[in-house]
C-alpha positions in Angstrom: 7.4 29.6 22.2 3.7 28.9 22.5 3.1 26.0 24.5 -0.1 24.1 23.4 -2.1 21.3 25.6 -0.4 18.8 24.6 2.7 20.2 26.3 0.9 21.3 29.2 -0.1 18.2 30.3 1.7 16.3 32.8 0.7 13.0 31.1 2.9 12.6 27.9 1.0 12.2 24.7 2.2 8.7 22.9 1.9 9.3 18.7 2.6 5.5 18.1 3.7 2.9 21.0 5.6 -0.4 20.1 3.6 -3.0 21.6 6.3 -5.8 23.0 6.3 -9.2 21.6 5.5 -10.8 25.1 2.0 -8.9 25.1 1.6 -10.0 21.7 2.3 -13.8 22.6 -0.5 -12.9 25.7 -3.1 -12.1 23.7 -2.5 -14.7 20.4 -2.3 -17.6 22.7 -6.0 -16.2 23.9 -7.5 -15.0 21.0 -6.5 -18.0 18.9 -5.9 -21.0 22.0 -2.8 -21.2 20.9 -1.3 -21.7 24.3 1.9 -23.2 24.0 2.1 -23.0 20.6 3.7 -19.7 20.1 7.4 -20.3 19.9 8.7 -17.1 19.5 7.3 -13.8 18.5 9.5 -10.4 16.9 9.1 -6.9 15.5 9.7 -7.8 11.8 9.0 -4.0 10.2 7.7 -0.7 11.4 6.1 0.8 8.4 2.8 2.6 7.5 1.8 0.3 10.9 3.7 -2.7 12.5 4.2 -6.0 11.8 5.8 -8.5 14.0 6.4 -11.9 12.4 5.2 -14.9 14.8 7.0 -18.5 14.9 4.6 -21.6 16.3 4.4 -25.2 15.8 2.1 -24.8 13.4 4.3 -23.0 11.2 5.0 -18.9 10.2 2.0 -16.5 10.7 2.6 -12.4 10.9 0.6 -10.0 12.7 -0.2 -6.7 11.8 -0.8 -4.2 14.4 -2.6 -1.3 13.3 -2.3 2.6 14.2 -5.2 3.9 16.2 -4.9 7.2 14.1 -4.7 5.9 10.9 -7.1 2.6 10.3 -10.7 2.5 12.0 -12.1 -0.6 13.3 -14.5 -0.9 10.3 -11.9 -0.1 7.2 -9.8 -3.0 8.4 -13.2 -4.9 8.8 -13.5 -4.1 4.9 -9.4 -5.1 4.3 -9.9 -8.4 5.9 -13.7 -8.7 4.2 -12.2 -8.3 0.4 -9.2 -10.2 1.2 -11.4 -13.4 2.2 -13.4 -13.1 -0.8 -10.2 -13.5 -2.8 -8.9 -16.2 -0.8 -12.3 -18.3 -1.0 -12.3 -17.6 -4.7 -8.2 -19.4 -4.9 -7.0 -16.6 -5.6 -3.1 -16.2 -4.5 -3.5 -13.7 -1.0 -2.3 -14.1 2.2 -5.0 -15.4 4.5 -6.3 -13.6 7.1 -7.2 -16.2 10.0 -10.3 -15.9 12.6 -9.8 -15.8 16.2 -10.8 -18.5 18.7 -14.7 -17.0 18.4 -14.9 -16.4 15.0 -13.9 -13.1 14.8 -11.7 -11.1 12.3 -9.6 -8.9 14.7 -8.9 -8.1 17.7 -7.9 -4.7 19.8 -5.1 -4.0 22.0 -5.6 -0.8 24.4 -2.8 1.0 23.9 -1.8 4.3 25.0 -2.6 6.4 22.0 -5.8 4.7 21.6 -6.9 1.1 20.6 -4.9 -0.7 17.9 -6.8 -3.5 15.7 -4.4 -6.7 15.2 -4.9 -9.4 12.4 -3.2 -12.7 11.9 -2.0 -13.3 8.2 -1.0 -16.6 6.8 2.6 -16.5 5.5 3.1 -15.7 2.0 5.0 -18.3 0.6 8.1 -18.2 -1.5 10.4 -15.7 -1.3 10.8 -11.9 -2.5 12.2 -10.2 -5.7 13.7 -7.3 -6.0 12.9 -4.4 -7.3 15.0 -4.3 -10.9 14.0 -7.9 -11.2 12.6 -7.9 -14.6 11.8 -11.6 -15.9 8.9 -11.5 -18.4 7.6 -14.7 -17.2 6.9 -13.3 -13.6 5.6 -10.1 -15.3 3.4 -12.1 -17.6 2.3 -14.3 -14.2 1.4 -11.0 -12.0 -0.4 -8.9 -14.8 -2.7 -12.0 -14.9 -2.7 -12.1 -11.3 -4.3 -9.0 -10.5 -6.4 -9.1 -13.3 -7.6 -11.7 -11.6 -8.1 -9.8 -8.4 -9.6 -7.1 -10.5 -12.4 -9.1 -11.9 -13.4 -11.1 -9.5 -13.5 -8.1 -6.7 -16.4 -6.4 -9.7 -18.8 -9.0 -8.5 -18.5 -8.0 -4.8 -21.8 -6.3 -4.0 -21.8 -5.7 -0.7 -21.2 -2.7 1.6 -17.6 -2.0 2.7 -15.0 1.0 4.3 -12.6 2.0 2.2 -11.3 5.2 1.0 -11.7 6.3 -2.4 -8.6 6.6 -4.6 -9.8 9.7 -6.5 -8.2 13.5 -6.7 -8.8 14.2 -3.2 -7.1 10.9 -1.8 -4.5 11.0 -4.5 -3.2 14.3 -4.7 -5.5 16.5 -2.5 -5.2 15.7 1.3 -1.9 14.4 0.0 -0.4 18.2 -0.9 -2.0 19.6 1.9 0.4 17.0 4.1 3.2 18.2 2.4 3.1 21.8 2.4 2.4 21.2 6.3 5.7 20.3 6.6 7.2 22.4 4.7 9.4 23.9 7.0 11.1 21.7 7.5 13.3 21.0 4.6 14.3 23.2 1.5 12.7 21.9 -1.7 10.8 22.9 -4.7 7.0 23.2 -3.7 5.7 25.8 -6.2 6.7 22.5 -8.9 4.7 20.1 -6.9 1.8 22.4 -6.4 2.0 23.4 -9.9 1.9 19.8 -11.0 -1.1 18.9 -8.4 -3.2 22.0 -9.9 -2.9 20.6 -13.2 -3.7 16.8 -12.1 -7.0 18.0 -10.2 -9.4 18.7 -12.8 -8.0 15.6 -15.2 -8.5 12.9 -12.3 -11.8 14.5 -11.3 -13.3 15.1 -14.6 -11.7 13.2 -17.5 -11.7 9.6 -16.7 -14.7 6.9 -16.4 -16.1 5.6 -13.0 -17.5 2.4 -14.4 -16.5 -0.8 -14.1 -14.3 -2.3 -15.3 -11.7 0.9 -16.2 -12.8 1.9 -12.1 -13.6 -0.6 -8.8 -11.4 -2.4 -6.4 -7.6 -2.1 -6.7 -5.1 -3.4 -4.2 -3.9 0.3 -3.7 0.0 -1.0 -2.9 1.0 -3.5 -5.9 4.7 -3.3 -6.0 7.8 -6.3 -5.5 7.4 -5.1 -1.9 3.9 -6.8 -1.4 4.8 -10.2 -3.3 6.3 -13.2 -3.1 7.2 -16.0 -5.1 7.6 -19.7 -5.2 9.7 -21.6 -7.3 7.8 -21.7 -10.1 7.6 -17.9 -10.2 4.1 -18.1 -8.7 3.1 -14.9 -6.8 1.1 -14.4 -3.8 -0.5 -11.2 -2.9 -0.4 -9.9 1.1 -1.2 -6.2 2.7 -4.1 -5.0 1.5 -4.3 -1.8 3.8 -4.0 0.7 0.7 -7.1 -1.7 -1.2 -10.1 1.0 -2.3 -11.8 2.0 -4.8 -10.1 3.7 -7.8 -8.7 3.3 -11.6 -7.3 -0.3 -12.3 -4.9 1.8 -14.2 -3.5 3.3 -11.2 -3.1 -0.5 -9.4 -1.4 -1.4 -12.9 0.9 2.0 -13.2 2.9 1.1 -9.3 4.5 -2.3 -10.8 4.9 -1.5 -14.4 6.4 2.2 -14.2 9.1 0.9 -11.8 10.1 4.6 -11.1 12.8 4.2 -9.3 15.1 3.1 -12.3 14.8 7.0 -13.8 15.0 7.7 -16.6 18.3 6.6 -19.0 17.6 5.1 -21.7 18.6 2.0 -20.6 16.0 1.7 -18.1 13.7 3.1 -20.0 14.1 0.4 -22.2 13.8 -2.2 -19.7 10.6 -0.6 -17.9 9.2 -0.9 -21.4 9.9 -4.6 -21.6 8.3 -5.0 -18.4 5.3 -2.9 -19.1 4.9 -4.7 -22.1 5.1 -8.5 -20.6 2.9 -7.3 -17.6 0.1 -6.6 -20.0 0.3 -9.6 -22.1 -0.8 -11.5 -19.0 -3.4 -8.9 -18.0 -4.5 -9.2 -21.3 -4.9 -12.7 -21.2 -8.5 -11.9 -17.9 -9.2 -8.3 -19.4 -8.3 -6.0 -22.2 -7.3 -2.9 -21.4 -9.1 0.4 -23.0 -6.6 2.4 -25.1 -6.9 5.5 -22.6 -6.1 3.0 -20.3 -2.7 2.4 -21.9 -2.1 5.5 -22.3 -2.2 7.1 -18.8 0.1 4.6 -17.0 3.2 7.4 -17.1 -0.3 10.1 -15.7 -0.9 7.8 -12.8 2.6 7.1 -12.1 3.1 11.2 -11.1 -0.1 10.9 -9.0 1.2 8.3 -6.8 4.3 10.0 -6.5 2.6 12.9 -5.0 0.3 10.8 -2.9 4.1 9.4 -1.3 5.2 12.9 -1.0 2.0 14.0 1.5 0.4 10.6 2.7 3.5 8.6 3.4 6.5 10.7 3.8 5.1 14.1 5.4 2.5 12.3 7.5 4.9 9.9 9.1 7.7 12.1 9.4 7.0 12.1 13.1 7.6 8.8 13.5 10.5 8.1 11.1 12.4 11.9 11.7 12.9 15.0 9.7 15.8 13.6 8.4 14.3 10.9 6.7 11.4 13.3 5.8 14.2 15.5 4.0 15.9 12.6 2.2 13.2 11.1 0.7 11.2 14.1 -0.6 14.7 15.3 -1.7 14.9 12.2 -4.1 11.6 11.9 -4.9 11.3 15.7 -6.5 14.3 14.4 -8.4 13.0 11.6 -10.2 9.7 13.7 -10.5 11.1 16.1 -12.7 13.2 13.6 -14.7 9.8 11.7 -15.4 7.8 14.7 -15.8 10.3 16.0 -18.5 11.0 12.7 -20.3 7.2 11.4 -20.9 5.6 14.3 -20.7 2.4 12.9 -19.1 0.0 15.5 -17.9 
């Protein structure tokens, strides 16, 4: 066994810490003067980075603590920057609030490196899931974030964010997962086969122009939504927001891909495709290559999962869960590959 530096050290190396909710309650009652205030602070979800949810008199508030090795200071600059533009426009997004001095973030040292914080407003209402299928709420979000969509084409100013293209998408993506490839037993010559054909089409065949490509929310699933009683949604976690095709943002809620493929579902992710764009319809009509390339982007974020999300976090989360999921996911690949036929 070759022993690299890492190893040889007598200092461990920390991939990811937990920060505890008493240094979190620290540094909120100093960056914000909340003192007192902070009633009671908790790990709420350890995802792509962590978010602990935060109780004061003042009401609900959650804070996301970034990964050092994932987010740099200035891209979560840009999230928060974009966010606010929607907010002060009244549009429905979780609001990112300002520390005590007026700034957007702050930094905790932590052992793997420093890890930017940010206080979030709490998105009211309450969460849907993920077969929920009422064409008024589709109707309602399709307007939504085309919405977000236009009014993020009049941003003109300077901003770090990735770029949601065939290198981001599919790309670094593939590279992730065949890094990891040892360590589970799965069809890769399919995936790679299907990347090599999805290359040249997302590099070369689309437009770059607004308002087909600009701003998307990156992550615009039931996941990052919640509703109030009148089926109103409001938009929160930005992280995945860059630049790309507005049919990408549109092709993560409407394909619904984890229903598969029976015709049942299929049926029913129709219906919901076909509400969802009646509302979008209703800000910006959608080109007819558009339309037709929702099933096309679908498969690209699938592989993006595969590399970005699964295979670069399967360090944190375990092999096992690294094995389960890809083991799924090439399931349902194949079935949607097969039934629509898209690339």
């Amino acid at each position: 066994m070759v022993m690299n530096n890492d190893c040889q050290r007598d200092d461990a190396k920390v991939l990811s810490s937990i920060i505890s909710p008493s240094t979190l309650v620290y540094k909120l009652a100093h960056e914000f003067a909340l003192n007192a205030d902070v009633l009671s602070c908790q790990l709420w979800h350890r995802g792509v980075h962590d978010t602990y949810r935060i109780k004061t008199h003042l009401g609900e508030r959650f804070l996301k603590v970034y990964r050092s090795n994932i987010r740099k200071r200035s891209e979560v600059q840009s999230e928060i920057e974009l966010t606010r533009v929607l907010a002060d426009a009244g549009l429905p997004v979780s609001v990112p609030f300002k520390t005590k001095d007026g700034n957007d973030l702050f930094c905790i040292n932590a052992p793997e490196g420093p890890r930017c914080c940010v206080l979030f407003s709490l998105a009211e209402g309450r969460a849907l899931s993920g077969d929920n299928n009422d064409d008024r709420i589709n109707i309602l979000l399709g307007k939504c974030i085309a919405e977000i969509h236009t009014h993020w084409d009049s941003y003109d100013n300077d901003f770090d964010r990735w770029r949601l293209d065939h290198v981001q998408l599919i790309e670094k993506p593939i590279e992730m997962l065949n890094n990891k490839s040892a360590w589970f037993e799965a069809d890769l010559d399919y995936v790679n086969e299907i990347a090599q054909a999805i290359v040249p089409k997302l590099a070369n065949s689309f437009p770059l122009s607004k308002p087909e490509f600009g701003l998307c929310h990156g992550d615009f699933y039931l996941g990052n939504i919640c509703f109030a009683e009148d089926g109103a949604p409001t938009l929160f976690d930005f992280d995945f927001c860059g630049l790309g095709w507005r049919v990408y943002d549109i092709s993560l809620y409407v394909s619904a891909y984890g229903w598969g493929c029976e015709p049942k579902m299929v049926e029913k992710r129709e219906r919901r495709k076909e509400s969802f764009i009646k509302g979008y319809s209703e800000v910006r009509t959608m080109s007819d290559w558009e339309l037709s390339s929702i099933e096309f982007f679908t498969v690209c974020r699938r592989i993006f999962n595969l590399g970005y999300i699964y295979s670069q976090f399967s360090d944190l989360w375990g092999g096992d869960t690294l094995k389960l999921n890809v083991t799924g996911e090439l399931r349902l690949l194949k079935e949607w590959i097969e039934f629509y036929e898209p690339l």
